[in-house]
C-alpha positions in Angstrom: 46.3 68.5 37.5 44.4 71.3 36.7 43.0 73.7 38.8 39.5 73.1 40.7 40.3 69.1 40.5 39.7 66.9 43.5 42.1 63.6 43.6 39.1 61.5 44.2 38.2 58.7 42.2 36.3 58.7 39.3 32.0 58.9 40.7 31.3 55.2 38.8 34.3 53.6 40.4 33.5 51.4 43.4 35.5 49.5 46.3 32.9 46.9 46.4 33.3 43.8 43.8 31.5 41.2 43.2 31.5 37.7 45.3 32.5 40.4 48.8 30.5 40.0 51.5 28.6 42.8 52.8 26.7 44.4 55.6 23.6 46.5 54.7 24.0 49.5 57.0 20.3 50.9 56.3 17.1 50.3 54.7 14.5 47.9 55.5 17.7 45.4 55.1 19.3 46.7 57.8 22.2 44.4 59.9 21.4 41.8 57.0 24.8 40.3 55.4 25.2 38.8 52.2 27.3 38.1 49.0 27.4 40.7 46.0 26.2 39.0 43.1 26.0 42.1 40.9 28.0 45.7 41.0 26.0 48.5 38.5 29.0 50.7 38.1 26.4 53.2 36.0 23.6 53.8 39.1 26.4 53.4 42.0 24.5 50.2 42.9 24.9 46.4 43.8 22.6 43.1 43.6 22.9 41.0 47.0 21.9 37.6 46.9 18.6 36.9 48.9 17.8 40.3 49.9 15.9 42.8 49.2 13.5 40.7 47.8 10.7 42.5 45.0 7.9 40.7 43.6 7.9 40.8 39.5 4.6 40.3 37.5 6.0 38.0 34.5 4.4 37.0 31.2 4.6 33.3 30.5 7.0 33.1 26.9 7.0 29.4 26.4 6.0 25.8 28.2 9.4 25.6 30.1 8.8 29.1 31.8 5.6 29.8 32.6 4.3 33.1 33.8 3.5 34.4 37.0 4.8 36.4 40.1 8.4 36.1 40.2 10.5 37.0 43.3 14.1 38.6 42.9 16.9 40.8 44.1 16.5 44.4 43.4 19.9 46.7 44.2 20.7 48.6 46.8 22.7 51.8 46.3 26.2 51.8 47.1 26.2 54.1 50.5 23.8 52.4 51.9 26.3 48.9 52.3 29.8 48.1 54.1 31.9 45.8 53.3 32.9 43.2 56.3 36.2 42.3 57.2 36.8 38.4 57.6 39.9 39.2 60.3 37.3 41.6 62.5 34.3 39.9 61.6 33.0 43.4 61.3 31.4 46.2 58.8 34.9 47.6 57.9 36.0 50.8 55.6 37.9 50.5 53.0 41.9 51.6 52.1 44.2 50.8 49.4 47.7 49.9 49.7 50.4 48.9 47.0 52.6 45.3 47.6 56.5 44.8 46.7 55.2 43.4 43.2 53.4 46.6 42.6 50.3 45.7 42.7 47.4 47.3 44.6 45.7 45.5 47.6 42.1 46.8 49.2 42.7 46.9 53.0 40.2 47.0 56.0 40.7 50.5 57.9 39.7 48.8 61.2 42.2 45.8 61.3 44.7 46.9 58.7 44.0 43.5 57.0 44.4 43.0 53.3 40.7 42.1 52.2 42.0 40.8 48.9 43.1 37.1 48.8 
């Protein structure tokens, strides 16, 4: 390694994948839980389904979709959400941890839980 580099993961890499379920831990959205329907490895961000909620002006483009004010998730950045543990039933940190097959397994810091199924 050379010198002045950290062992930390790359800055777009995230622990969070889509279909978890997550807490919000601040914002407007606050205590609100929900499933990640989108990860934006590029602005550290995710899409949760139903919240955060923003109103869209839209131009009608044909019969079928008419135009209008649209409602939709916007993201929410990446620090700002926790991802819960379905042993605790709790916002949980995240580890990693290697099985006897070699292969890697997030785990839940609280409970010691493997989060992946």
């Amino acid at each position: 390694m050379r010198a002045g580099a950290s062992k930390t993961a790359h800055p777009n890499t995230s622990r969070i994948r889509k279909n978890d379920t997550v807490m919000v831990i601040t914002g407007r959205e606050k205590g609100k839980t929900g499933k990640v329907l989108r990860v934006v490895r590029e602005k550290n961000r995710v899409v949760i389904e139903r919240l955060h909620m923003v109103k869209r002006h839209q131009k009608p483009r044909s019969q079928q979709s008419p135009g209008g004010v649209v409602e939709k998730e916007a993201s929410i950045h990446l620090s700002n959400v926790m991802i819960m543990c379905d042993r605790c039933n709790a916002p949980a940190r995240i580890g990693s941890r290697r099985l006897e097959d070699g292969s890697g397994v997030r785990t839940c810091r609280r409970c010691g839980e493997a989060i992946d199924k």
